[in-house]
C-alpha beads as a LAMMPS data file, in Angstrom:
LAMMPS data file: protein, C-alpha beads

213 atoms
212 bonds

1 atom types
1 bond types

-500.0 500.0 xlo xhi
-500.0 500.0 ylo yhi
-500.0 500.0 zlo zhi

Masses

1 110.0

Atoms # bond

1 1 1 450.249 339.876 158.750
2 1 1 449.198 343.417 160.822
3 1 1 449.792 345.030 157.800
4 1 1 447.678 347.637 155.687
5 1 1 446.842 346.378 151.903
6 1 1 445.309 348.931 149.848
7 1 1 443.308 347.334 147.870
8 1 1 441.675 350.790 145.792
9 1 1 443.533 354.212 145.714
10 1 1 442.221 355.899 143.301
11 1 1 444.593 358.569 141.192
12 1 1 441.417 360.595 140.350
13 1 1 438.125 360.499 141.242
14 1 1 435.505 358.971 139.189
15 1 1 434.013 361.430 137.080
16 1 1 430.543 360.605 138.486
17 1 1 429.217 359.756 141.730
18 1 1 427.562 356.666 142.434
19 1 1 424.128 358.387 143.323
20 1 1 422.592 355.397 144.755
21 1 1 425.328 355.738 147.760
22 1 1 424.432 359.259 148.647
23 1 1 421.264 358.324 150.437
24 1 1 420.267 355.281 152.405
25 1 1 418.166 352.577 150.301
26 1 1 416.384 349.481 151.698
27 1 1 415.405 348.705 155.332
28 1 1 416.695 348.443 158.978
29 1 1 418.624 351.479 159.400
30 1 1 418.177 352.913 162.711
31 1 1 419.166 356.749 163.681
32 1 1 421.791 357.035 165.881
33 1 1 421.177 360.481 166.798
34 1 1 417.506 361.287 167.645
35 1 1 417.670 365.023 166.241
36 1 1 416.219 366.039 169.323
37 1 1 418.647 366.132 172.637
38 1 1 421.959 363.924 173.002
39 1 1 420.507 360.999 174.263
40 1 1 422.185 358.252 174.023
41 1 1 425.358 359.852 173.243
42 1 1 428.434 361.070 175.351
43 1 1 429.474 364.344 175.299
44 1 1 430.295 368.004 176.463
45 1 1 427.429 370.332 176.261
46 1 1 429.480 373.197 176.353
47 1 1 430.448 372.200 172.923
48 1 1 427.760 369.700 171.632
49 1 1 424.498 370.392 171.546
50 1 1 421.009 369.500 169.062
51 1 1 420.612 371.908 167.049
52 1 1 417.146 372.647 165.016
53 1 1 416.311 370.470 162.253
54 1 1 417.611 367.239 163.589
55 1 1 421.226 368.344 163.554
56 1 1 424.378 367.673 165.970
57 1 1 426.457 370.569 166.316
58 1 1 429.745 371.019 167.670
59 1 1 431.691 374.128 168.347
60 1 1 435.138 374.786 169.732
61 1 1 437.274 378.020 169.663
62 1 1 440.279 375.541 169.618
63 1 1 441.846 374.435 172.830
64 1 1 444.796 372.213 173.948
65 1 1 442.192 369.051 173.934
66 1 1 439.784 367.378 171.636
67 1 1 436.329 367.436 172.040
68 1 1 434.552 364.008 171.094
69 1 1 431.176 363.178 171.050
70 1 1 430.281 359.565 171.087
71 1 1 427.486 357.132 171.233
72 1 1 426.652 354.883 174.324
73 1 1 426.099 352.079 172.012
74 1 1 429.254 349.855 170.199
75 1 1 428.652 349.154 166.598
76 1 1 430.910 346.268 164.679
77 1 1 430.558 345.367 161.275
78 1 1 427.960 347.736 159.636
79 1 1 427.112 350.647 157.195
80 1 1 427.006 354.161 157.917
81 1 1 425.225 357.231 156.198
82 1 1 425.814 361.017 156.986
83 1 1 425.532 364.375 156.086
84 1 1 428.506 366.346 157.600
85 1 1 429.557 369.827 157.340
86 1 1 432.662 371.307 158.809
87 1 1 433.874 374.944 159.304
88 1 1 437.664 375.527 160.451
89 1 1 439.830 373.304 161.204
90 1 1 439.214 369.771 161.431
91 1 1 437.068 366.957 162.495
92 1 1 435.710 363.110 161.425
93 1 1 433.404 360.347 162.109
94 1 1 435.077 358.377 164.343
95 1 1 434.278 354.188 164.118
96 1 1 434.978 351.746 166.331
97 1 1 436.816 353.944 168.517
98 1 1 437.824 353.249 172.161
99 1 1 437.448 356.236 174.412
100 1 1 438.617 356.818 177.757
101 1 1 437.587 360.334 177.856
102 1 1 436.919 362.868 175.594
103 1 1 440.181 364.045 174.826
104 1 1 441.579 360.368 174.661
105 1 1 439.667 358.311 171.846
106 1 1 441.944 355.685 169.849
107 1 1 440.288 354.442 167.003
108 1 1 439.540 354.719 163.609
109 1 1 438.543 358.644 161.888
110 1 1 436.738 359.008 158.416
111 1 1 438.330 362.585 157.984
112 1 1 437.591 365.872 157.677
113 1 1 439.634 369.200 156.825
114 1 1 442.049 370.862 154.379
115 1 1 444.332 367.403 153.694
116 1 1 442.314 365.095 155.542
117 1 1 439.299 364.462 153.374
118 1 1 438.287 360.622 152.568
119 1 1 441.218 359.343 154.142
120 1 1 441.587 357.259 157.286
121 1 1 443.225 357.949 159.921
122 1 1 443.951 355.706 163.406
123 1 1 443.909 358.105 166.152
124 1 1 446.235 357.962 169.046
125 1 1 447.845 354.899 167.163
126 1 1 449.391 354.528 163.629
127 1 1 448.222 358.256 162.245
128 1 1 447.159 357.856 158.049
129 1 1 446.156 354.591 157.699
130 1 1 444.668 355.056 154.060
131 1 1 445.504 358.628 152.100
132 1 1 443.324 360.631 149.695
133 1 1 444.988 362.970 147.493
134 1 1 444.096 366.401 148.700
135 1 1 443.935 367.704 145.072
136 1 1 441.032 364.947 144.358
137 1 1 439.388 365.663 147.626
138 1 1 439.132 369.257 146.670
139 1 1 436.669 368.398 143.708
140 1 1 434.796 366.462 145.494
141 1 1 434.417 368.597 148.691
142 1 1 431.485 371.383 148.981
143 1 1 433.860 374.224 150.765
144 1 1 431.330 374.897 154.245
145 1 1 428.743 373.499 153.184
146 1 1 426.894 369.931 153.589
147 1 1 428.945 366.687 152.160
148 1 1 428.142 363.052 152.487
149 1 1 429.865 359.951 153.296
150 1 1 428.887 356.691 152.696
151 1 1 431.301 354.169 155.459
152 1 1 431.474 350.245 155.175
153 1 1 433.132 348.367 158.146
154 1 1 433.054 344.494 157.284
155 1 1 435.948 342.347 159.599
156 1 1 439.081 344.520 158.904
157 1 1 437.986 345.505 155.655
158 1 1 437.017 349.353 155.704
159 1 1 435.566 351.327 152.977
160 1 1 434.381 355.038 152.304
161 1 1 432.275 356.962 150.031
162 1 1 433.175 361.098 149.583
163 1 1 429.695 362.345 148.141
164 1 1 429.440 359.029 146.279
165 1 1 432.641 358.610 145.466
166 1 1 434.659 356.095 145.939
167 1 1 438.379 357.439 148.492
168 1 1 439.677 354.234 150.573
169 1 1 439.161 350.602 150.508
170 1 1 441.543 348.807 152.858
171 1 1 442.083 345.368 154.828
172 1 1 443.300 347.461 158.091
173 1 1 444.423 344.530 160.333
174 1 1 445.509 346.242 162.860
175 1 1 442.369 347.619 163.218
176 1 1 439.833 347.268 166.629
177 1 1 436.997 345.533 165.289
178 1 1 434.267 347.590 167.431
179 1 1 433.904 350.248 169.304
180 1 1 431.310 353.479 169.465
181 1 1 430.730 355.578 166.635
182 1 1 431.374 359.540 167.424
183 1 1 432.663 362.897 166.098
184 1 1 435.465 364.857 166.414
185 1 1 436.190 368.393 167.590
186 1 1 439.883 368.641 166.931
187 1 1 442.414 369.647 169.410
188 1 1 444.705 372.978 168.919
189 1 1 444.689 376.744 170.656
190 1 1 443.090 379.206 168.507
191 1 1 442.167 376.681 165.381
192 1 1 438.444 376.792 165.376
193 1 1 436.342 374.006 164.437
194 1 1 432.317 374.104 163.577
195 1 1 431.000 370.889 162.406
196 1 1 427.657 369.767 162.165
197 1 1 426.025 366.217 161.168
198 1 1 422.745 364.717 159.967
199 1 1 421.110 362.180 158.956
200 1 1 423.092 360.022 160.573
201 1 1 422.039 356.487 160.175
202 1 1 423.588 352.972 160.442
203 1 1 422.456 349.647 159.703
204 1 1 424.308 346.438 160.613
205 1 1 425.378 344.013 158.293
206 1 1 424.616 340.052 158.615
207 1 1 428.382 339.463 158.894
208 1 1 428.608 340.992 162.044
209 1 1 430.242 338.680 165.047
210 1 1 429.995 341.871 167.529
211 1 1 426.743 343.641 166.240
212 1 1 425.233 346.516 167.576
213 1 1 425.136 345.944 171.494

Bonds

1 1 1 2
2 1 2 3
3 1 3 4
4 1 4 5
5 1 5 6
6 1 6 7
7 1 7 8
8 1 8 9
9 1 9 10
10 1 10 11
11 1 11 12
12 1 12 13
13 1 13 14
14 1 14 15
15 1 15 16
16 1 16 17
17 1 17 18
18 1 18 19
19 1 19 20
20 1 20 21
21 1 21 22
22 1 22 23
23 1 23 24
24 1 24 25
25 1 25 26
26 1 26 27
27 1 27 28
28 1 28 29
29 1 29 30
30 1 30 31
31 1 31 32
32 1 32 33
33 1 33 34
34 1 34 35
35 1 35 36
36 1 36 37
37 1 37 38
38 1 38 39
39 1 39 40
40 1 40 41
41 1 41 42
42 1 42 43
43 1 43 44
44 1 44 45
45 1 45 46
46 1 46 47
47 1 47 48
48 1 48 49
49 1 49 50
50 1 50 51
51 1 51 52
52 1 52 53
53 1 53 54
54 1 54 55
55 1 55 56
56 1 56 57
57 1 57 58
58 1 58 59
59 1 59 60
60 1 60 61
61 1 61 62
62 1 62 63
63 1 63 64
64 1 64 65
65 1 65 66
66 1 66 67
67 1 67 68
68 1 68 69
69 1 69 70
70 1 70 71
71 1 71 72
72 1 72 73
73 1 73 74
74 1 74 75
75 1 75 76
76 1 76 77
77 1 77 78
78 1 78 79
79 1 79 80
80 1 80 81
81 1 81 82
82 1 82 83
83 1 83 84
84 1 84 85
85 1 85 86
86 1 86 87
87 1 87 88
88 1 88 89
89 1 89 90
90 1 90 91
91 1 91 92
92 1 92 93
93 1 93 94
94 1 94 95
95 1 95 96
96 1 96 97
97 1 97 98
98 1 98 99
99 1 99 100
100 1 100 101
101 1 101 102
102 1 102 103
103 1 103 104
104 1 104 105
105 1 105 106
106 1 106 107
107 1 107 108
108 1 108 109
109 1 109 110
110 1 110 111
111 1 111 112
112 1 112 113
113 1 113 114
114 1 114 115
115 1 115 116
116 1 116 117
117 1 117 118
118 1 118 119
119 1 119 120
120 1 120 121
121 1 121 122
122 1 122 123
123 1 123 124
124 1 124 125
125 1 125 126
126 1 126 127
127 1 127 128
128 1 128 129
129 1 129 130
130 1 130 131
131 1 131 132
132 1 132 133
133 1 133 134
134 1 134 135
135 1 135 136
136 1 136 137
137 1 137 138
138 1 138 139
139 1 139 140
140 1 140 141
141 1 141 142
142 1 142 143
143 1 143 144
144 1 144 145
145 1 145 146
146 1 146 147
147 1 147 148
148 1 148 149
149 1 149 150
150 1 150 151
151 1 151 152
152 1 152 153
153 1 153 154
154 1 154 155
155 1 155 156
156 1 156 157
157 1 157 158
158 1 158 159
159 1 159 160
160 1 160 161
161 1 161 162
162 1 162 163
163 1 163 164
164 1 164 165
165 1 165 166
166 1 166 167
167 1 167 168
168 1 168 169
169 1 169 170
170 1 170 171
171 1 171 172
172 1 172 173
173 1 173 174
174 1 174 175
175 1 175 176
176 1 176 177
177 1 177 178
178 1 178 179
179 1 179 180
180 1 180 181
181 1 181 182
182 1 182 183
183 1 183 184
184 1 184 185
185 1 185 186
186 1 186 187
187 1 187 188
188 1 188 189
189 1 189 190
190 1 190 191
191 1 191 192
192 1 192 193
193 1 193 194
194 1 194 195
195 1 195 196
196 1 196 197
197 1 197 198
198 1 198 199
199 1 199 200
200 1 200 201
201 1 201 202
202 1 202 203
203 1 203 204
204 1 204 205
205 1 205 206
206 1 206 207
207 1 207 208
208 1 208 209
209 1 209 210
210 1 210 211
211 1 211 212
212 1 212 213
């Protein structure tokens, strides 16, 4: 028990992408971000801010502390849809994290950056909780420019999409179980990090004991 199982690691990505993953289908997804201001979120405007055309931007020139930006809301078992682009260094959509400030947010991270992409990482706990070969990421991963991933959180059983493709699928139990959903702006002097997101919707699923409160 408490312990990771891997149940798909792929050696190479699948030569296609599922397409019907890359955008949401069906009903009851509601937009966490409004496009417009950052209501309903928490964060520093001095390095998040709306940007035009319904996009949350985040800038930092890197500094000794992270930068999160999180949602008021807690979300537990659901699905998750978004359009993310990152310049620099590095950055994620953080799930059912636990945040005491913004530097200081424990918690699960869909990654982001040279390394880091489609793999999950627990932050401020166990570090790589679920790896992605760089060398697959790479030809999956539009270079600054827009990507998609597609994020399942049933129980402890977590799942991700890289622009339809398929990167962890593991029974985490160590795992929190809910939490606010939020992005990153990593932490480091001098190591910049632009990232941007869209389209950022999330519907619950009927499993869920904690739900979207």
């Amino acid at each position: 028990l408490g312990q990771v199982v891997v149940q798909h690691q792929r050696d190479a990505p699948a030569a296609k992408a599922e397409e019907s993953l890359l955008k949401p289908a069906g009903k009851d997804w509601l937009h966490i971000f409004n496009g417009k201001n950052l209501d309903g979120w928490k964060a520093e405007p001095e390095f998040w801010k709306a940007d035009e055309g319904g996009i949350l931007h985040g800038h930092t020139p890197g500094t000794p502390d992270h930068h999160y930006a999180y949602t008021t809301n807690s979300y537990g078992d659901f699905e998750l849809h978004a359009d993310v682009k990152l310049v620099g260094n590095n950055s994620g959509i953080c799930i059912r994290i636990a945040p005491t400030n913004f530097d200081n947010v424990p918690g699960y991270q869909v990654d982001m950056g040279d390394g880091y992409w489609g793999c999950l990482w627990d932050e401020r706990g166990r570090g790589m909780v679920a790896k992605f070969a760089k060398e697959d990421a790479s030809k999956l991963v539009k270079q600054d420019d827009w990507n998609h991933y597609y994020v399942r959180a049933e129980g402890h059983h977590i799942q991700a999409w890289l622009n339809g493709v398929k990167t962890m699928d593991v029974v985490d139990e160590k795992g929190l179980l809910s939490g606010p959903i939020g992005f990153q702006l990593c932490h480091g002097t001098g190591k910049m990090t632009d990232a941007s997101f869209k389209n950022v919707v999330v519907r619950p699923l009927q499993t869920s004991q904690a739900g979207n409160k």
